[in-house]
One Martini backbone bead per residue (centre of mass of N, CA, C, O) as a GRO file, in nm:
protein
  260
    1UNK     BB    1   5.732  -8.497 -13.495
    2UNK     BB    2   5.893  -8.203 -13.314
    3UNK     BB    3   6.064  -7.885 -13.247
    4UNK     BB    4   6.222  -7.782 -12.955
    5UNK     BB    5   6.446  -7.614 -12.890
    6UNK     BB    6   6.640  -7.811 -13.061
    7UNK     BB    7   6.429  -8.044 -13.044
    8UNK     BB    8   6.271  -8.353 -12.980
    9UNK     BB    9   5.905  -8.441 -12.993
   10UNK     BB   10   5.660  -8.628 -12.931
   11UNK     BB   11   5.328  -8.640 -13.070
   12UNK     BB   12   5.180  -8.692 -12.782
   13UNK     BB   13   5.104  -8.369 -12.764
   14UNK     BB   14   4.907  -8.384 -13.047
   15UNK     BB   15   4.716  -8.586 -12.939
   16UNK     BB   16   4.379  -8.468 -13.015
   17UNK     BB   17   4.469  -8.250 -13.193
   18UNK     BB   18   4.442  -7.930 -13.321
   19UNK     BB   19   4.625  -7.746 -13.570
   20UNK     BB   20   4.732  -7.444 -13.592
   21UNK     BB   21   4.886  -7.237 -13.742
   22UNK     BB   22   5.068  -7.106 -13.496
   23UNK     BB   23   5.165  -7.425 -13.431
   24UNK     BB   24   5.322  -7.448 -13.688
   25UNK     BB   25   5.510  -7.219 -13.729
   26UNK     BB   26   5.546  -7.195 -13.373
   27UNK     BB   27   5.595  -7.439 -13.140
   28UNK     BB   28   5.709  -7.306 -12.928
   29UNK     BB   29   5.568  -7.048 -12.882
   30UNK     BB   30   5.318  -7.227 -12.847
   31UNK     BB   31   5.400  -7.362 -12.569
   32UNK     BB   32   5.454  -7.126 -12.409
   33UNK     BB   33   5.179  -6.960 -12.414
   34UNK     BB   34   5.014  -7.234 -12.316
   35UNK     BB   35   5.132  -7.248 -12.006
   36UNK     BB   36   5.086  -6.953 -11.928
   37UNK     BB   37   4.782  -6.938 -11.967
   38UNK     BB   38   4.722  -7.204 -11.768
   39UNK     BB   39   4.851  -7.095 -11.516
   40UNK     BB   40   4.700  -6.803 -11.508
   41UNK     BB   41   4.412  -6.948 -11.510
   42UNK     BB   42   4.437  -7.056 -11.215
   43UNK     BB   43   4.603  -6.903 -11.003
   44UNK     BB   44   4.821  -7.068 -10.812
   45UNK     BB   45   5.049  -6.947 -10.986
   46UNK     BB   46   5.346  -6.809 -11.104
   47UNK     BB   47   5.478  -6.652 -11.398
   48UNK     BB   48   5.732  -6.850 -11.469
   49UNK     BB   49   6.015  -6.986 -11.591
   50UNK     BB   50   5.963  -7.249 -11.412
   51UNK     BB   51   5.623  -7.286 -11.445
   52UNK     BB   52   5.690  -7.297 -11.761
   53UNK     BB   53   5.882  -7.540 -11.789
   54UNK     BB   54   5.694  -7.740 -11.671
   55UNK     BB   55   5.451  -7.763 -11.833
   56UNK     BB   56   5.621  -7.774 -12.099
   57UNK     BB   57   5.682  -8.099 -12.007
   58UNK     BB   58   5.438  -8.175 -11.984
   59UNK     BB   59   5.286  -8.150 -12.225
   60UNK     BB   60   5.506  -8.233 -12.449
   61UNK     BB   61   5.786  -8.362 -12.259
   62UNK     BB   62   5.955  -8.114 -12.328
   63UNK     BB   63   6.127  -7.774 -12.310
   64UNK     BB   64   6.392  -7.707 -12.321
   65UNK     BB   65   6.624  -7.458 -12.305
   66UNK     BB   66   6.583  -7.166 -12.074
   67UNK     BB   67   6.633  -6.923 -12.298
   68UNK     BB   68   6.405  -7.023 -12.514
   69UNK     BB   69   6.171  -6.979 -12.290
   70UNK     BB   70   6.262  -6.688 -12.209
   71UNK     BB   71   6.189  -6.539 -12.451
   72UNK     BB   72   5.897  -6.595 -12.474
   73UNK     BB   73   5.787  -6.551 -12.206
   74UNK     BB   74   5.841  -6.216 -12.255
   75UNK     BB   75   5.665  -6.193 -12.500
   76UNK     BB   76   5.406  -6.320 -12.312
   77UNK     BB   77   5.468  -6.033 -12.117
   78UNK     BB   78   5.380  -5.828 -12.306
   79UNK     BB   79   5.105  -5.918 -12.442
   80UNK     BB   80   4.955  -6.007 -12.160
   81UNK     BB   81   5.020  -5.769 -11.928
   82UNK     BB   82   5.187  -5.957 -11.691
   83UNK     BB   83   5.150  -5.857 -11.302
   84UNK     BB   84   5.181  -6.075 -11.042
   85UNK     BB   85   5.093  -5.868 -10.826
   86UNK     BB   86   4.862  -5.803 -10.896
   87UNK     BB   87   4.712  -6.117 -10.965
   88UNK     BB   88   4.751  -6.220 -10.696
   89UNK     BB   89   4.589  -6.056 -10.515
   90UNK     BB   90   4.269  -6.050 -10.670
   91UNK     BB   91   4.149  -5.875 -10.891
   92UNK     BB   92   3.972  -5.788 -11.092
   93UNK     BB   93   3.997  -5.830 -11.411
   94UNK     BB   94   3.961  -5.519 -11.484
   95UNK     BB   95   4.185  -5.426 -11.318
   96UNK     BB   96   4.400  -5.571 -11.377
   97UNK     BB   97   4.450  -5.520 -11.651
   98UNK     BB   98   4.460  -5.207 -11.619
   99UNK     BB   99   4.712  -5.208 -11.455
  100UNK     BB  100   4.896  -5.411 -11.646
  101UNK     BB  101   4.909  -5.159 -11.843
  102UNK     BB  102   4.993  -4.962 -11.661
  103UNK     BB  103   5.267  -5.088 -11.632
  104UNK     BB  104   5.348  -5.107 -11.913
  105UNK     BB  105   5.364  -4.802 -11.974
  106UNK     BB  106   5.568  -4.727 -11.722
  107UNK     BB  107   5.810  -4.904 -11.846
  108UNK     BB  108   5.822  -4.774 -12.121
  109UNK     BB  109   5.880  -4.470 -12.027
  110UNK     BB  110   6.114  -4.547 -11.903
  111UNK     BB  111   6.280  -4.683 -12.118
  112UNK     BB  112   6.269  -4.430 -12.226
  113UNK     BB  113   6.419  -4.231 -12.072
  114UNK     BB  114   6.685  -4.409 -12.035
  115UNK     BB  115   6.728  -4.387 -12.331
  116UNK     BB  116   6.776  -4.120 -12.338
  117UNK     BB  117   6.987  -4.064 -12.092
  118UNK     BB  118   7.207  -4.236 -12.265
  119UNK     BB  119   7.215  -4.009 -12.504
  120UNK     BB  120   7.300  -3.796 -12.340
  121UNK     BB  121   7.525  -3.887 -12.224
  122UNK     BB  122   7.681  -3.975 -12.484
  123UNK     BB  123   7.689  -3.705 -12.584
  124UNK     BB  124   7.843  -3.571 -12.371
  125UNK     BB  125   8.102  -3.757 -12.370
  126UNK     BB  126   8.160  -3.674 -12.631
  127UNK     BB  127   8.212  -3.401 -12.590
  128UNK     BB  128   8.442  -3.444 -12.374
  129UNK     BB  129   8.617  -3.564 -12.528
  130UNK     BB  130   8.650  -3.326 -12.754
  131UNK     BB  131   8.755  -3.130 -12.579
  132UNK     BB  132   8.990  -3.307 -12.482
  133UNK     BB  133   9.145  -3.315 -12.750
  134UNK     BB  134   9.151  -3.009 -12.834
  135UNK     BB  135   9.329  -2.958 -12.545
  136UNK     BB  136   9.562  -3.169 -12.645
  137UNK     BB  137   9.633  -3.054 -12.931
  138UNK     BB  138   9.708  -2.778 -12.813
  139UNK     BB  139   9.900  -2.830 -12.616
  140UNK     BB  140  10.112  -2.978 -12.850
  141UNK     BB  141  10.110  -2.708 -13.040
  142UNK     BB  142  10.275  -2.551 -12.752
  143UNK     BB  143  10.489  -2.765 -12.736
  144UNK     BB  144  10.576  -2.705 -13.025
  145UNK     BB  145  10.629  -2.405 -12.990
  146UNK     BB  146  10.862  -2.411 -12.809
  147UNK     BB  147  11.047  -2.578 -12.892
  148UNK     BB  148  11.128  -2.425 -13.133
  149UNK     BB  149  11.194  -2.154 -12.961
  150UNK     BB  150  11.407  -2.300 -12.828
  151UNK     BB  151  11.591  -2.373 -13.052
  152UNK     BB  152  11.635  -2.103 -13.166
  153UNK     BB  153  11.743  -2.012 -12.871
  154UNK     BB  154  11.992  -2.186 -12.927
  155UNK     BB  155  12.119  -2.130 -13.186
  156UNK     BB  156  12.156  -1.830 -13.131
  157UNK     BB  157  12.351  -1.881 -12.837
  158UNK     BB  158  12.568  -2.010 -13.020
  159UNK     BB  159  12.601  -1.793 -13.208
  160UNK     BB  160  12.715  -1.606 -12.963
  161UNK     BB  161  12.909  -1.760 -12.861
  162UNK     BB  162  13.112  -1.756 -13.123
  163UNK     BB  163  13.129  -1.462 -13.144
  164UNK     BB  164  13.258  -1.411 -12.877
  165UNK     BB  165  13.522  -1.576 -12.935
  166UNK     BB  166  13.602  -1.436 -13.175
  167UNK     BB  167  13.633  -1.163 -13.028
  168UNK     BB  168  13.826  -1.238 -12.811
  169UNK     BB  169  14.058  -1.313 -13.039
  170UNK     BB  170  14.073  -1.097 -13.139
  171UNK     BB  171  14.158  -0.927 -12.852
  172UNK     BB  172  14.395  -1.090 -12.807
  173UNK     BB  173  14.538  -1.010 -13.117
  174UNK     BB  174  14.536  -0.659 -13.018
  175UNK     BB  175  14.706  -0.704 -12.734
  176UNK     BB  176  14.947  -0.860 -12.856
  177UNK     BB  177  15.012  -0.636 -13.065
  178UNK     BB  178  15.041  -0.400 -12.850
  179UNK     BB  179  15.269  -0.525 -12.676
  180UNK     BB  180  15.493  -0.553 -12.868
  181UNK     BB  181  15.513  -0.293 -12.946
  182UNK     BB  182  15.585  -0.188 -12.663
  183UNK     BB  183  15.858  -0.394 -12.659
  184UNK     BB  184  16.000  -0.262 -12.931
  185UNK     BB  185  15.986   0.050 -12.792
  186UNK     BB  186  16.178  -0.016 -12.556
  187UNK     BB  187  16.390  -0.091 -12.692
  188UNK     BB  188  16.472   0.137 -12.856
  189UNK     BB  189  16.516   0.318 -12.589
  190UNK     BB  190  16.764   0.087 -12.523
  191UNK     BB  191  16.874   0.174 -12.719
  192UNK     BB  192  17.176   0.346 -12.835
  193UNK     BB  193  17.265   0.509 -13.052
  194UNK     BB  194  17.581   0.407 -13.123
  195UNK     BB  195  17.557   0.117 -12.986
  196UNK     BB  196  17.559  -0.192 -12.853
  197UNK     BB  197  17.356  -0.484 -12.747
  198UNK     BB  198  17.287  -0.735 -12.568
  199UNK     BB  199  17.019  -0.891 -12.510
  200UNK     BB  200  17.053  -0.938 -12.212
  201UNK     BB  201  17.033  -0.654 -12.174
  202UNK     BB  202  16.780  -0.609 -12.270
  203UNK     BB  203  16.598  -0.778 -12.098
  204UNK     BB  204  16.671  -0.638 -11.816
  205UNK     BB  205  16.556  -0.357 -11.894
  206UNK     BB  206  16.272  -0.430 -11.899
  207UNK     BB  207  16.017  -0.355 -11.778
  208UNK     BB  208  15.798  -0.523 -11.559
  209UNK     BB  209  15.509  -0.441 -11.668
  210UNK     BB  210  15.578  -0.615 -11.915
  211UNK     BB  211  15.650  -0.894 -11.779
  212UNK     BB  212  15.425  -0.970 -11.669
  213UNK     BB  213  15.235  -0.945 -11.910
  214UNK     BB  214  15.330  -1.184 -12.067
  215UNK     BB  215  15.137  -1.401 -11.929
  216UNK     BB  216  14.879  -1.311 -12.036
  217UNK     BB  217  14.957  -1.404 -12.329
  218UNK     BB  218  15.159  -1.655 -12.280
  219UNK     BB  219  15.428  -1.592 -12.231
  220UNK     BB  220  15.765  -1.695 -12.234
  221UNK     BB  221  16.025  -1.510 -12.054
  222UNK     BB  222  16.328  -1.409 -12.237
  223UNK     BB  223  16.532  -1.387 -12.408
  224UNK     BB  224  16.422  -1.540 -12.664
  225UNK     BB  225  16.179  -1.367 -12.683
  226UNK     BB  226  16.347  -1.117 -12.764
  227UNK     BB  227  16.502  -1.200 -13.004
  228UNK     BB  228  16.247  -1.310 -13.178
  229UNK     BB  229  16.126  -0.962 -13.169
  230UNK     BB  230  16.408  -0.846 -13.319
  231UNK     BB  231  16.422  -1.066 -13.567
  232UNK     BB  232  16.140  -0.993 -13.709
  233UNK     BB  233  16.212  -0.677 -13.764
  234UNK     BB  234  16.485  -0.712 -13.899
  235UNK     BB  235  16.374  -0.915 -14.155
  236UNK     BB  236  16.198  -0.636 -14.204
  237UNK     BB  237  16.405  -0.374 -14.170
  238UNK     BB  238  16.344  -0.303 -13.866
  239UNK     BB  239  16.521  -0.093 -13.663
  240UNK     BB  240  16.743  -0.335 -13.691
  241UNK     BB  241  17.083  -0.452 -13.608
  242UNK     BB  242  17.309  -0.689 -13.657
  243UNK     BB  243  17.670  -0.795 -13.471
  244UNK     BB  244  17.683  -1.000 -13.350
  245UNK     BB  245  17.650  -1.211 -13.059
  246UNK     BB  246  17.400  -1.108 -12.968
  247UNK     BB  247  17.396  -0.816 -13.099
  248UNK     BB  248  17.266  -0.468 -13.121
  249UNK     BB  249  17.138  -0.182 -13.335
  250UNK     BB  250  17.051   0.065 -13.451
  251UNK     BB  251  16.881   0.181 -13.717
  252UNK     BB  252  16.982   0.329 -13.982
  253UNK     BB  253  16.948   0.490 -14.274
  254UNK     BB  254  17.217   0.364 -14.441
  255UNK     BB  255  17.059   0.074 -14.398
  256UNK     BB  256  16.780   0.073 -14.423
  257UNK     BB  257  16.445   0.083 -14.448
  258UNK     BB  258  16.381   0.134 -14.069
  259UNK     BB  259  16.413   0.286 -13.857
  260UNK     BB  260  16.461   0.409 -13.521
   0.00000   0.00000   0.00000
């Protein structure tokens, strides 16, 4: 008994036959070679894998699966330059043998050709995706070099916001000092030399473009809120002196301080 393609079959098809090297060494090649080469030589069918599948199982009993018999098939027509279209013809035998390297060479040149052309292509793909790669890292490190360019640039004008507020604040409160000084420069002018006046009769004494003034400043308007700021600076000696019941009247010398 003998394996054929990973079968067993009985050793009636090797019966009065002397096996060669060859035959011992690897029998399913040598069952798939001596069929192709049988086919071959009555010359009346072509040498495929159905009509070579089919003689292996008439000669040993078994073929075996179609893969094992096409592996051998191909090397048994690489091996003896086998070219069905010329030999069907009929051409004379050193014909076709030559024919039939020559198509075996000019097959080889192509898969050579073939070959070159798929490694060429294959070096381009990489060049191109490799230069593809080149420019999507630029392209990142320059969308990273903006956003920092951003960053820095909002960082920046949140700064200039915040001097701008603080500035804003100050001259707020330089033009609110400035208005003040000014309303209290009125009180002094509207107090006479030597009699006392009552707030309200100062507050309506108070020029127009004062009063409108204090809207912008935050200011709301009225008795108390100048009373508020001469008794700011009566508390600190300057300008003014109280007679009680709400009236004031100009600080002299004599009272210390800071006169009006």
């Amino acid at each position: 008994m003998i394996a054929f393609c990973g079968r067993s079959v009985e050793g009636r098809a090797m019966a009065g036959k002397k096996t060669g090297p060859s035959r011992m060494e690897d029998p399913r090649r040598w069952e798939v070679f001596r069929a192709a080469d049988q086919i071959r030589a009555e010359k009346r069918d072509r040498v495929s894998l159905r009509t070579v599948w089919a003689r292996v199982k008439l000669n040993a009993g078994v073929a075996g699966n179609n893969q094992c018999v096409g592996e051998h098939l191909a090397e048994w027509t690489r091996e003896r330059a086998y070219s069905p279209i010329i030999e069907l013809a009929g051409l004379p035998d050193a014909v076709e043998t030559g024919l039939a390297k020559a198509g075996v060479a000019l097959w080889k040149a192509a898969e050579a050709e073939a070959a070159a052309i798929l490694v060429r292509d294959r070096v381009r793909m990489a060049e191109a995706i490799a230069a593809e790669r080149d420019l999507r890292n630029e392209a990142l490190g320059m969308l990273d070099a903006r956003d920092a360019v951003i960053e820095a640039q909002r960082s920046e004008i949140a700064w200039f916001v915040a001097e701008l507020e603080r500035e804003k604040a100050r001259v707020r409160k330089v033009r609110s000092l400035d208005f003040w000084r000014r309303v209290i420069q009125e009180v002094r002018d509207i107090l006479p030399e030597r009699e006392a006046l009552h707030v309200a009769e100062i507050t309506l004494r108070i020029g127009a473009d004062l009063v409108q003034e204090a809207d912008e400043h935050g200011q709301l308007w009225g008795v108390d809120t100048v009373r508020g700021a001469i008794d700011e600076r009566m508390y600190r000696n300057r300008y003014f002196v109280s007679e009680g019941g709400g009236r004031y009247r100009r600080r002299k010398p004599e009272d210390g301080g800071v006169p009006a």
